[in-house]
C-alpha positions in Angstrom: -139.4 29.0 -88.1 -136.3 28.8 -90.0 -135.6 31.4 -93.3 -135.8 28.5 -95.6 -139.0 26.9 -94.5 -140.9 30.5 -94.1 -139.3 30.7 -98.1 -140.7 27.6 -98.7 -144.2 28.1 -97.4 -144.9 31.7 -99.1 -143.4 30.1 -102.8 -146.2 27.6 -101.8 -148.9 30.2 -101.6 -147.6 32.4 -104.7 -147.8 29.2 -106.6 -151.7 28.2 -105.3 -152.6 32.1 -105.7 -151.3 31.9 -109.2 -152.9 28.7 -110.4 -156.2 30.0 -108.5 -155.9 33.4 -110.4 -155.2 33.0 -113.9 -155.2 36.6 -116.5 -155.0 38.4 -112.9 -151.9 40.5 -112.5 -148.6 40.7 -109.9 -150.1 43.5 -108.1 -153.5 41.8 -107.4 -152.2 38.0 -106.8 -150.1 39.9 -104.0 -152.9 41.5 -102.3 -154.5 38.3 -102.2 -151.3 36.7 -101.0 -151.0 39.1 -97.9 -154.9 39.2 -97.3 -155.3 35.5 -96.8 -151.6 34.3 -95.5 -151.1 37.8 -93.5 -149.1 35.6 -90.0 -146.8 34.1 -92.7 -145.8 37.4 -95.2 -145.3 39.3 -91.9 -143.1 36.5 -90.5 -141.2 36.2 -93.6 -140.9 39.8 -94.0 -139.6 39.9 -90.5 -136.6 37.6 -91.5 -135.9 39.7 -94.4 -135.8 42.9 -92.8 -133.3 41.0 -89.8 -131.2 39.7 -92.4 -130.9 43.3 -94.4 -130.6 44.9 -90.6 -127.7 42.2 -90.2 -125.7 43.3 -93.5 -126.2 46.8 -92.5 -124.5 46.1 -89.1 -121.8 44.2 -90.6 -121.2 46.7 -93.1 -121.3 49.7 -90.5 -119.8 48.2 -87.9 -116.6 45.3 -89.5 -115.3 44.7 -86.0 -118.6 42.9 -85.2 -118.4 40.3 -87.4 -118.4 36.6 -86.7 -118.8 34.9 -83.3 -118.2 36.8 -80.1 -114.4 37.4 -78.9 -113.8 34.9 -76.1 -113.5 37.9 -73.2 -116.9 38.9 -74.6 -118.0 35.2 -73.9 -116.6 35.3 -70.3 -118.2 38.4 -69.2 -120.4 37.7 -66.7 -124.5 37.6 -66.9 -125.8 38.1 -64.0 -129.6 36.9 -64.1 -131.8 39.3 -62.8 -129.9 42.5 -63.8 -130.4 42.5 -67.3 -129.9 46.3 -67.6 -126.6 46.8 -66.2 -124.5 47.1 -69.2 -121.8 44.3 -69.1 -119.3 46.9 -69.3 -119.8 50.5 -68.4 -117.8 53.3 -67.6 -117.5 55.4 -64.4 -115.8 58.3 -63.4 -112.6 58.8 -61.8 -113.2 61.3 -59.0 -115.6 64.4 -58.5 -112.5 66.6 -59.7 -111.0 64.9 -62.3 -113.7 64.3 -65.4 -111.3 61.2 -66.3 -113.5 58.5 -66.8 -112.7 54.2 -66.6 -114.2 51.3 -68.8 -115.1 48.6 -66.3 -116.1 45.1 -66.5 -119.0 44.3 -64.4 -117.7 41.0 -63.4 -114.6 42.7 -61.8 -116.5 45.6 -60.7 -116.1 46.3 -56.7 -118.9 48.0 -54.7 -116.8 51.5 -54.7 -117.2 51.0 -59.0 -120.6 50.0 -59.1 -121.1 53.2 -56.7 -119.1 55.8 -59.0 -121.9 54.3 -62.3 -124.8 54.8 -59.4 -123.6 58.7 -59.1 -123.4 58.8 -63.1 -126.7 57.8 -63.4 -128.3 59.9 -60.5 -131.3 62.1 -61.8 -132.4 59.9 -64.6 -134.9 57.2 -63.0 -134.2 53.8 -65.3 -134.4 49.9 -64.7 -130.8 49.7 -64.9 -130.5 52.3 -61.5 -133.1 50.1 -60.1 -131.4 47.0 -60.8 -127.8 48.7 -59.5 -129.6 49.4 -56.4 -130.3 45.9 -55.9 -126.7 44.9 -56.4 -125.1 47.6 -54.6 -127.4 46.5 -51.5 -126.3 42.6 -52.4 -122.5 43.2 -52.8 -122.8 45.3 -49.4 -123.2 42.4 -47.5 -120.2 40.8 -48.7 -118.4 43.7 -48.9 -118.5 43.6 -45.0 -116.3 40.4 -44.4 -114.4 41.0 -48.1 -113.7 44.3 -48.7 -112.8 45.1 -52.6 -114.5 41.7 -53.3 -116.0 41.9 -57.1 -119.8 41.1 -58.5 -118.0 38.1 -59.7 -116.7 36.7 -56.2 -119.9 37.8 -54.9 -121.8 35.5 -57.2 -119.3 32.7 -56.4 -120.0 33.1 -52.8 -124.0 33.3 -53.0 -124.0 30.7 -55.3 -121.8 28.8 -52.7 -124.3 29.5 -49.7 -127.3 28.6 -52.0 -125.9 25.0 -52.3 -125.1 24.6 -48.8 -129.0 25.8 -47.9 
């Protein structure tokens, strides 16, 4: 339900508490208020506190204002692995504590590896979910070597229609 209409509902309800409680005070109408319609002053309270959380973020955070950048847009989704981070970092060799921002659409098997050995130690769905890909890109990794997630996709999604 949309901001407005969950305004527009609990205005409804102060109004018939009011009317229905005359000489009663704020305070007590409230209680009422919350007791009876408690689904609807949580929902609307919800909306409030994301709106308030939203200005926070904005005010925190300027660069995140606004609709998404279009390379943000682009990125690639990749439905089931929701907990690999669209971008991530990993690290440039066992020697060197360099570290790279990658893109998980242009990530190669030998990058989603490097986050795999980042991760080691600390059991979480997003290793679980790396596994699966590592094991997926693998496969074409055989035939394509340096192939990325995203030509991987394009090539399973490729097979899939043909099937």
């Amino acid at each position: 339900m949309s901001r407005n209409a969950l305004e527009r509902k609990v205005l409804a309800a102060v109004s018939q508490a009011v009317e229905m409680a005359p000489g009663s005070d704020a305070a007590e109408i409230a209680r009422d208020i919350c007791a009876q319609h408690s689904a609807l002053i949580n929902d609307w309270n919800f909306q409030r506190l994301v709106s308030l959380c939203r200005s926070q973020l904005m005010r925190q955070n300027p660069m995140k204002r606004g609709r998404p950048t279009l390379q943000h847009r682009q990125q690639l989704r990749l439905p089931g692995y929701d907990h690999i981070p669209m971008r991530f970092e990993i690290q440039l060799s066992a020697r060197n504590q360099a570290r790279k921002q990658i893109i998980l659409r242009n990530a190669t098997l030998d990058d989603l590896k490097k986050r795999r050995a980042l991760l080691r130690g600390e059991f979480s769905p997003e290793l679980a979910e790396l596994n699966r890909l590592i094991a997926l890109m693998q496969r074409y990794d055989e035939s394509r070597p340096g192939i990325t997630v995203a030509e991987a996709f394009e090539l399973r999604a490729a097979r899939k229609k043909k099937a």
